[in-house]
N, C-alpha and C positions, 0 to 999 in steps of 0.2 A: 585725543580720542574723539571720535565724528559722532556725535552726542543728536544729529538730526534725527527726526522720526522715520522710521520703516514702515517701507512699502514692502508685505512677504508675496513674493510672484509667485501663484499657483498653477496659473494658466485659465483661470475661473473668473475673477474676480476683478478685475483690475479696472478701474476706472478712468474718466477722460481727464478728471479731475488730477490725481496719479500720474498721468502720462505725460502732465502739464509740470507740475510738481517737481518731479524726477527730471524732467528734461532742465528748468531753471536751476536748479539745486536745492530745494526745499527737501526734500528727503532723497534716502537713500534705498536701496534693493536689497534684498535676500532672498534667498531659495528655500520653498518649500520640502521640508524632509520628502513629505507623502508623494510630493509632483518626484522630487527625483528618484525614488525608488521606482515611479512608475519608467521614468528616462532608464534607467537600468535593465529594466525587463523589456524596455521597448529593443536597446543595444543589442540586447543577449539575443532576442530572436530575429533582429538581425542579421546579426553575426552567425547565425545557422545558417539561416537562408544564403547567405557569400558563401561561406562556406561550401553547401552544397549546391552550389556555383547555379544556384534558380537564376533567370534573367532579370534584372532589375533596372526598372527606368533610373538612368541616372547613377545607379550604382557600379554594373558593367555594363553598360548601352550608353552611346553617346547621345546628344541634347537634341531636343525638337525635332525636325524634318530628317536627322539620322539618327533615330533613336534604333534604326535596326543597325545599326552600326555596334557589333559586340567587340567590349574592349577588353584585353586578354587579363587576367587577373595581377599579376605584376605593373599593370599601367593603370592601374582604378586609381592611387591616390596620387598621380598626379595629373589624372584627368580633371581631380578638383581646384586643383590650383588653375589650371589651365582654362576653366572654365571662369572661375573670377577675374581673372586678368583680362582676358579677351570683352565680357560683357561689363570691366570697369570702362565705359567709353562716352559719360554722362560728360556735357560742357555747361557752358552758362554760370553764373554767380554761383560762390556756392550754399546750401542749406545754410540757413543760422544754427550757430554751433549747439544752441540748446534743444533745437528742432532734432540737430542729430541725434544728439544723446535718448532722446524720445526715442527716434526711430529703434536704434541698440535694442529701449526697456522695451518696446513691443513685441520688438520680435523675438528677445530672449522670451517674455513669455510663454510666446506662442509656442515655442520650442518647450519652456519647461513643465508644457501640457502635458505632453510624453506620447506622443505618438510622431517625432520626426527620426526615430534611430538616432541621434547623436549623443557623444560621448556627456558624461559628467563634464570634464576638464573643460568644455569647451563652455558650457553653461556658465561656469565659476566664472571660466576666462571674462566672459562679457558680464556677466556682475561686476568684479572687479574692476573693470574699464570706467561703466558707470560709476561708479562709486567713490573711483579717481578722478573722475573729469575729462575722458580722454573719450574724444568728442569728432567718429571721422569726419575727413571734408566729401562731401557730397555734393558735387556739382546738381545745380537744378533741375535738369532738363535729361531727357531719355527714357521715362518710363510712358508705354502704354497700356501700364496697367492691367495685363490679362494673364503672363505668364507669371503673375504678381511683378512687385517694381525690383522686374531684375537689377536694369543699369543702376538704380538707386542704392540696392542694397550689393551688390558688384564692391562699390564705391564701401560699403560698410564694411563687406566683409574682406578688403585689401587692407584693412587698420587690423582687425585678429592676426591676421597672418604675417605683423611688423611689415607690412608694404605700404607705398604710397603716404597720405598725407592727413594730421589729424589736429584740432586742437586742443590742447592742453593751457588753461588758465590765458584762454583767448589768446593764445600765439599758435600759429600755424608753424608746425614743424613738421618732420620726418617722423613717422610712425616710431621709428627704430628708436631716434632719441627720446619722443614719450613713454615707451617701455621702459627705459632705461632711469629717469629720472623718478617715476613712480615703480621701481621695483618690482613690474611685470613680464612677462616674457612669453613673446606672442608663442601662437599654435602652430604647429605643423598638420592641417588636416587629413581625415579619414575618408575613407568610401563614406558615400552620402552628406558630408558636413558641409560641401560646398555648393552642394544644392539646396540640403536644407535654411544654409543661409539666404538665399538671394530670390527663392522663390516661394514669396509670401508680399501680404499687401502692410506691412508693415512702415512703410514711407508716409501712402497716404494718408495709412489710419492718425500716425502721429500728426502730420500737420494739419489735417481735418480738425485734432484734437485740442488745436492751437485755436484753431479757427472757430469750434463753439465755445471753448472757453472766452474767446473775446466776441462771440456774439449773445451769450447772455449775459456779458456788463453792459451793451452796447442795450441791450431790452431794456435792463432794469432803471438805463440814464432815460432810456427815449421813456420811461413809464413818468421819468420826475419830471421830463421837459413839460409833457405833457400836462401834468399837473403845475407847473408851474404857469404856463398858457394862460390855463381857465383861470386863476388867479390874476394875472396881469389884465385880461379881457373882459374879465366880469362875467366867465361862460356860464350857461342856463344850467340849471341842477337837473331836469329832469333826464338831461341825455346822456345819464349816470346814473340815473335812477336804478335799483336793482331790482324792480319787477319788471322794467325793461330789456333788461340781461338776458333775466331769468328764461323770458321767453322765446330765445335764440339762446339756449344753452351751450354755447361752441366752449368746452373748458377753456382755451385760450382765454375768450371774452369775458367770462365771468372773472378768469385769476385780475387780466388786465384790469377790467374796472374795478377789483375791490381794491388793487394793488393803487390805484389813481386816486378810489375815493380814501384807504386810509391816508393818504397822503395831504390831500389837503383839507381832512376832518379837523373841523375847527377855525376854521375860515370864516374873515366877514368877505369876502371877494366876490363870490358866487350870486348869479343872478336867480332869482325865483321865479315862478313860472306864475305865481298869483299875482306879483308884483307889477308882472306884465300886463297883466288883463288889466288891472285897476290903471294904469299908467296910458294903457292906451286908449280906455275907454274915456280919461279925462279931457281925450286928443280928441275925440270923435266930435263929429258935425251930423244932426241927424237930416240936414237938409242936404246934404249932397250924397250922391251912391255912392260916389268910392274916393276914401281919403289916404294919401302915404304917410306913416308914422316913421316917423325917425328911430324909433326903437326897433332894436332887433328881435325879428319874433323865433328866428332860427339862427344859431350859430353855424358859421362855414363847416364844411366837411372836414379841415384839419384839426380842426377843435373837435367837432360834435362825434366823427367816428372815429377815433379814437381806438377804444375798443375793439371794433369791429376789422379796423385794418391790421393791430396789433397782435389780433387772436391768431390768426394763421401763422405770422411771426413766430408766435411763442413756441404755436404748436409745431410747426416743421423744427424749429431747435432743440423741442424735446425727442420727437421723433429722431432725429438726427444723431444727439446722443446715444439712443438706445440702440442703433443701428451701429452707430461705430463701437459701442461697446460688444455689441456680440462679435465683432469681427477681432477685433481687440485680443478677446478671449477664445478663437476660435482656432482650429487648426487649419493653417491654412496655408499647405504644403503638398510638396506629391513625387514621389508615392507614399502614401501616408501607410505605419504600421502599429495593426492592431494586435497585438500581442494574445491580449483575453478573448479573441474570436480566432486568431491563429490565421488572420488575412494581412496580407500586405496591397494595397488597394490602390489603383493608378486612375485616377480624377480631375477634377480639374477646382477644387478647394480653392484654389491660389488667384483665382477670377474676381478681378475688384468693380462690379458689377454694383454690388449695393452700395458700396462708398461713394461709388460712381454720383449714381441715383441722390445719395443721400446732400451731397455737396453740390451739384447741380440745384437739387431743392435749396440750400441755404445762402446761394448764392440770390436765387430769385428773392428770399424772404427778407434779407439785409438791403438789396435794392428797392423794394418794399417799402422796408422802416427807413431808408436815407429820403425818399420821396415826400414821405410825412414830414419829417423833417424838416428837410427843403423850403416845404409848402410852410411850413408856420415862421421860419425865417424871413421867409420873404414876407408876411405878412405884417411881422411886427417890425419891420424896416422900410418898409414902403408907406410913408405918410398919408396914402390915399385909402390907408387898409388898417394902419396900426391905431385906429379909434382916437386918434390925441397925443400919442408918444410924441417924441422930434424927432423927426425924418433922418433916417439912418442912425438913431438913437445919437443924437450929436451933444456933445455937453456943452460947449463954446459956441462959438459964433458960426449957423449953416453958412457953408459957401469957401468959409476960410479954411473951416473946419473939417474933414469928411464922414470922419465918427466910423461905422460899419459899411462903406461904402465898397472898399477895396476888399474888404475880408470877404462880403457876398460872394466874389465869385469864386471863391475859393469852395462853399459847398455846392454851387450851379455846376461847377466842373469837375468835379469831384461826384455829384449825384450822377451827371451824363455819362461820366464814364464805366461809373457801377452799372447803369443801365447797359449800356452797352457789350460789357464783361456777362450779360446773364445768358448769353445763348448757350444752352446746355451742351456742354465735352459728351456727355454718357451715349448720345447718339451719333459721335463722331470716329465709329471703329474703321478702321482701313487696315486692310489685310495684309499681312507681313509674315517675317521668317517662312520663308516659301510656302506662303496662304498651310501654314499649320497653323500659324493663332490666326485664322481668319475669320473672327470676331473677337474685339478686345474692347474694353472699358474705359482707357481714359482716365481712370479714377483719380490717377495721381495729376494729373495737369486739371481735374476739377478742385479739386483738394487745394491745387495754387492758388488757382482761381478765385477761390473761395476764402482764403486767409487774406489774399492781397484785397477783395472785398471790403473783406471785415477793417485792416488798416485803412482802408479809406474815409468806409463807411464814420470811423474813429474823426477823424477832420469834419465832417460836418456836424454828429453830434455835439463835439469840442465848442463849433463855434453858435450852435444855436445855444448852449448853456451860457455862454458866456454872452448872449444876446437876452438870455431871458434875467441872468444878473445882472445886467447896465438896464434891462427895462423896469427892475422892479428899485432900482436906484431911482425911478421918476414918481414912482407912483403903486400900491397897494401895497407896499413890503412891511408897513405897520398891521396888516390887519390877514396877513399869512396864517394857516392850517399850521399843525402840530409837527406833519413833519417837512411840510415846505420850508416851513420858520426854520427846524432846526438844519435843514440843507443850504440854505441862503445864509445861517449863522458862518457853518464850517468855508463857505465861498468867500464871505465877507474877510474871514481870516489869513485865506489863502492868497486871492487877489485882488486889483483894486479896479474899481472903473475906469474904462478907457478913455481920456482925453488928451489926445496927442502928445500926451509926453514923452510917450517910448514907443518903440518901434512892436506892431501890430504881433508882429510874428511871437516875438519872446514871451508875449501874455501868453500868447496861444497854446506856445509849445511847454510852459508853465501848468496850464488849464489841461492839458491832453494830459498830460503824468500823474496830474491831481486824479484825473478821473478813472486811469486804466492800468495805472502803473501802484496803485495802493488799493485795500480795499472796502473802502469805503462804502461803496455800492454795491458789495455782493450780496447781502441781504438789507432788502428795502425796509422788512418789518419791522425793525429796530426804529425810523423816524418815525412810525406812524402810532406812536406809544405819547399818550399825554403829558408824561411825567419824562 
């Protein structure tokens, strides 16, 4: 008995969280009563309008640039078939198999909205698919994102129909024989099912959905790194202050800094701002005009702003969320039919314009946060900067030794390369299908963009944590905050300080799973509790 928790598809509700979920196998799907009676009435009036042979894009008119091409009513359902096979024509690696199964839960709900005309049967069919694990294979590459991701979902809807290729319990086989071993049996589709599969933005939405759900772990590590910093550094309290926030109220800024200050509330680490005065005034000579203190009267930019580079971060990935979620939930197909207004409406819903936009933004905002990053890496490895640390945080003997030497360039090339990756898709339309989409989106190659991103982005956080655990091996880890103490406890258990005993890699790839593969770090508020 499949005992996981339900997801009920409305076409309302669905979230990225959900889309994440469903895709790995953490829960399963079901169909709304209320959505599908509305798929029923959507059918029925339909099925009048074929009937009384009205002209329907898609339904008897052939696709795009011959849409005045009318197709006799004996050839409408295998105009559908014929139309998935020809735009199955995606190459490149394919999707990750759990990516797929996303894409499926999206677009089934879009559809169990009830305004794309398609049958029940067809609905269950991809419930049921998901619910088995039968996962098509979707080559990477071919969507431009504006007649929604045809090629991508081409590639989907060739697995309904027992064609081509799908995984089932991570073995790529034959559609045919996944049916067959889970006791399904593909569709023979109808007028409209073969468009309402394939033209929607269902691709991007899902792997977008991949891509913030791993850029707000990647927030909530960069929020601990950060607080662990000030900790190792001795950073100034007042540049956390929160009547300093207050007065730049960006909500990014204020969540980040209160999310940094509870973290390392309770700290003897932290430098004071009176301490300074008294410390430097004891340096002073009143006989000369101007003397240099060795103390620091400001901390660097990577420490001190914080906040302030952090808030835009947060905020483009909430923004981002809400944005793929209305799409998520949206109908976004064509010709779409309205039953309770008695229109059947030919649009252009199916335009991934805002996922566009929205992945394009999150691409900049994780280039962003790997920069920060970056920058505090190098500080606390570079003995001319790390205040006292040993130079490349070395535990043995420098020279023989290399400690963090080699690992650097792994987030230097890894930052370059996110940089590089940020020039925005959403303004790269080029005109195609004989300039009838001659404006298109890109959505879905931001959307790549944007995930492959975030996996990278993953490599440099990995290694600045595991920079700021070998640094607090030297010094301040006695006198750690409430919940840095208890983050440096659970590290302590997990991994050990590096001194050349094992090969660099295996801590690392050790350390990346701790931090993105469990969830530890999905809520930060939990370390920042005294008890």
């Amino acid at each position: 008995m499949d005992e996981r928790p339900v997801v009920v598809l409305t076409g309302n509700d669905l979230t990225f969280k959900d889309i994440v979920a469903v895709g790995i196998g953490d829960k399963k799907v079901e169909l709304a009563d209320s959505s599908l009676e509305k798929c029923r009435r959507s059918r029925e009036f339909l099925k009048v309008a074929v009937e009384a042979r009205k002209v329907i894009y898609g339904v008897n008119t052939s696709f795009g640039p011959m849409c005045n091409k009318i197709v006799n009513e004996r050839e409408i359902k295998i105009l559908q078939e014929n139309l998935i096979k020809s735009h199955a024509a995606g190459l490149g690696a394919p999707i990750l198999p759990y990516i797929a199964l996303s894409i499926l839960t999206v677009r089934l709900n879009t559809l169990v909205k009830g305004y794309s005309g398609v049958r029940i049967e067809l609905l269950e069919l991809m419930r049921d698919m998901i619910n088995s694990g039968i996962a098509p294979y979707i080559p990477e590459c071919g969507s431009v994102g504006a007649s929604g991701d045809l090629i991508h979902l081409a590639h989907m809807a060739l697995a309904i129909i027992g064609e081509g290729k799908v995984y089932l319990n991570r073995k790529l086989m034959d559609a045919k024989k996944a049916f067959m071993e889970t006791g399904l049996t593909p569709l023979t589709l109808s007028y409209k099912e073969g468009l309402a599969l394939i033209n929607g933005t269902a691709a991007m939405t899902a792997i977008g959905a991949f891509a913030l759900f791993g850029a707000k772990k990647l927030l909530n590590i960069a929020c601990v790194n950060a607080a662990f910093a000030i900790e190792i550094f001795g950073g100034i309290d007042d540049a956390f202050d929160m009547d300093l926030h207050f007065l730049k109220p960006h909500p990014g800024q204020i969540a980040v800094t209160e999310a940094i200050r509870s973290l390392y509330r309770g700290t003897g680490n932290l430098t004071f701002r009176d301490d300074i005065h008294d410390k430097i005034r004891e340096q002073s000579n009143e006989e000369i005009a101007v003397f240099e203190t060795n103390i620091n009267v400001q901390d660097v930019y990577s420490l001190r702003c914080t906040p302030q580079v952090l808030a835009p971060v947060m905020e483009t990935i909430d923004q981002c969320i809400a944005t793929l979620e209305i799409e998520a939930n949206s109908t976004n197909d064509n010709p779409i039919i309205v039953p309770e207004k008695g229109k059947i409406l030919h649009g252009g819903n199916f335009h991934g314009q805002s996922i566009a936009f929205a992945m394009d933004a999150l691409s900049i905002a994780l280039s962003t946060l790997c920069n920060l990053s970056e920058r505090r890496l190098n500080k606390i490895l570079d003995k001319k900067l790390n205040e006292g640390l040993p130079e490349f945080l070395i535990v043995n003997e420098p020279g023989l030794s290399m400690g963090f030497m080699g690992a650097q360039y792994l987030a230097t090339s890894t930052t370059a390369e996110n940089r590089n990756q940020t020039a925005p898709m959403s303004v790269n339309s080029i005109s195609c299908n004989a300039s009838n989409q001659d404006i298109v989106s890109m959505g879905t190659v931001a959307a790549r963009k944007a995930f492959g991103i975030v996996s990278k982005a993953k490599h440099v956080i990995t290694l600045e944590t595991f920079a700021d655990f070998q640094a607090l091996s030297f010094r301040n880890s006695d006198k750690l905050g409430f919940g840095t103490r208890k983050i440096y406890n659970i590290l302590q258990d997990k991994i050990q300080v590096y001194d050349e005993s094992r090969i660099f890699h295996d801590d690392l790839s050790k350390l990346r799973k701790l931090l993105f593969s469990s969830q530890l770090f999905d809520d930060l508020s939990v370390y920042g509790k005294s008890s």
